[in-house]
KEKE-3310 file (N, C-alpha, C; in steps of 0.2 Angstrom, whole numbers, plus 5000, padded with zeros to 4 digits):
npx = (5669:5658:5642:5627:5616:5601:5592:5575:5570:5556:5551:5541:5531:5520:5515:5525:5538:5550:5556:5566:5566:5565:5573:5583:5582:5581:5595:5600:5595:5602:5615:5618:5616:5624:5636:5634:5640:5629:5627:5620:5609:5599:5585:5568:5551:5534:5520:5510:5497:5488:5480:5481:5495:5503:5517:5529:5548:5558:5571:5582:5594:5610:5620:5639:5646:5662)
npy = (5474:5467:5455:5450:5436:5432:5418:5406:5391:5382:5366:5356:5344:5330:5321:5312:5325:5319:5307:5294:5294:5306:5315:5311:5317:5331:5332:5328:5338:5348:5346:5349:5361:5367:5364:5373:5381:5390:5397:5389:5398:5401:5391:5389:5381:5378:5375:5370:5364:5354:5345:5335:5334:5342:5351:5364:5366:5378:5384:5396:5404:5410:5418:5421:5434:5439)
npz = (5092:5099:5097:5103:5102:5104:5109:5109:5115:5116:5123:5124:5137:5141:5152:5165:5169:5168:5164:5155:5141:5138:5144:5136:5124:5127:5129:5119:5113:5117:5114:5102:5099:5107:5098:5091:5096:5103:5119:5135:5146:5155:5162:5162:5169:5168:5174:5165:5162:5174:5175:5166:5167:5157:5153:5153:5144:5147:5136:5137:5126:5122:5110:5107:5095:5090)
capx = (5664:5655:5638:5626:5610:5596:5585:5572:5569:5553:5552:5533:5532:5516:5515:5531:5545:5557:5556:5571:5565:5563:5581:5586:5580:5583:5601:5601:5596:5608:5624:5618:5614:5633:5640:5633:5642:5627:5627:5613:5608:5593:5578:5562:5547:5529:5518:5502:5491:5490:5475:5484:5503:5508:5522:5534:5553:5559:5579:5586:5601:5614:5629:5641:5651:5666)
capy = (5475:5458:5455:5444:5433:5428:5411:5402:5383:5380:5360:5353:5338:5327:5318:5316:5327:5316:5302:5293:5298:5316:5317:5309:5322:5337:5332:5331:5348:5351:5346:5352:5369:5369:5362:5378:5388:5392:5393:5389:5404:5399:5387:5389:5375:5382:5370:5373:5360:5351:5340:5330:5334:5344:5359:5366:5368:5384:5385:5401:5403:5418:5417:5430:5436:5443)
capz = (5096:5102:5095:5103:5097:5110:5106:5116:5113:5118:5124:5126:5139:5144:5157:5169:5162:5171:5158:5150:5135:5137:5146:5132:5119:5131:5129:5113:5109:5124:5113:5095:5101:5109:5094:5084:5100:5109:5126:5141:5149:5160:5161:5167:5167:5170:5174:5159:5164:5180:5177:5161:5169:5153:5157:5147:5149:5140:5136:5136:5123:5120:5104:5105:5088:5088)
cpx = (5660:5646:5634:5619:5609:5592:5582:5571:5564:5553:5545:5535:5524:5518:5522:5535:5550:5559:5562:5573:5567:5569:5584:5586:5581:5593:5605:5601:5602:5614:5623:5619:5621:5636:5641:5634:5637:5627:5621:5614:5604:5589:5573:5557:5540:5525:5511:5495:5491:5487:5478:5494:5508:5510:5526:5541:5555:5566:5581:5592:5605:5621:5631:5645:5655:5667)
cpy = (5468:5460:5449:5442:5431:5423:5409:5397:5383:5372:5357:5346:5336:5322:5319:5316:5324:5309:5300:5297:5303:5320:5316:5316:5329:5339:5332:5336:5353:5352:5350:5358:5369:5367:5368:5383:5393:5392:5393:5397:5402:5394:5389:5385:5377:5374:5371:5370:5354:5345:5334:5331:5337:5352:5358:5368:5372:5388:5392:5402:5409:5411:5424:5429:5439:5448)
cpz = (5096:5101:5099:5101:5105:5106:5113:5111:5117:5119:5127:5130:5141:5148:5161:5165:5165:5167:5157:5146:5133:5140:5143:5125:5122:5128:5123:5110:5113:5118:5105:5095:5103:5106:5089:5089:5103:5115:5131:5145:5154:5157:5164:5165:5170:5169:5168:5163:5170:5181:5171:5161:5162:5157:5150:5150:5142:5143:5132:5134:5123:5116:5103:5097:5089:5082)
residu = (UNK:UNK:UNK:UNK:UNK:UNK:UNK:UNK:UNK:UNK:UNK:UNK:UNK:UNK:UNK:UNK:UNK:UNK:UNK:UNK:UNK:UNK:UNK:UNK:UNK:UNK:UNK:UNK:UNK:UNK:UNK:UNK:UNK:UNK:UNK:UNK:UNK:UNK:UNK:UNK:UNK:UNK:UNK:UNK:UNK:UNK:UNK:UNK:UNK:UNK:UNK:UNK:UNK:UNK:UNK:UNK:UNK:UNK:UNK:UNK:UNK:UNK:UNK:UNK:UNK:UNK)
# end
């Protein structure tokens, strides 16, 4: 029977989330996270605060187990 595991990564951004930087660090947790055979399920980005440009992006994981 297959067994699976849910995570959320939450990911704090200020100012614009489209940055180098911060695709740089996105991508990182991108390959660690698939290295330890989780895989992406979804994203979603809410904006929090609109007057200081902070949002959040929140990466939905799943691992199955055989």
């Amino acid at each position: 029977m297959t067994k699976t595991e849910n995570d959320l990564y939450i990911y704090f951004a200020v100012g614009n989330p489209n940055t180098s930087r911060q695709e740089t660090e996105i991508g990182e947790i991108i390959k660690k996270r698939n290295l330890l055979r989780w895989t992406l399920v979804s994203t979603s980005t809410p904006v929090v605060d609109t007057t200081n440009q902070f949002s959040n992006l929140y990466l939905f994981w799943e691992k199955k187990y055989e």
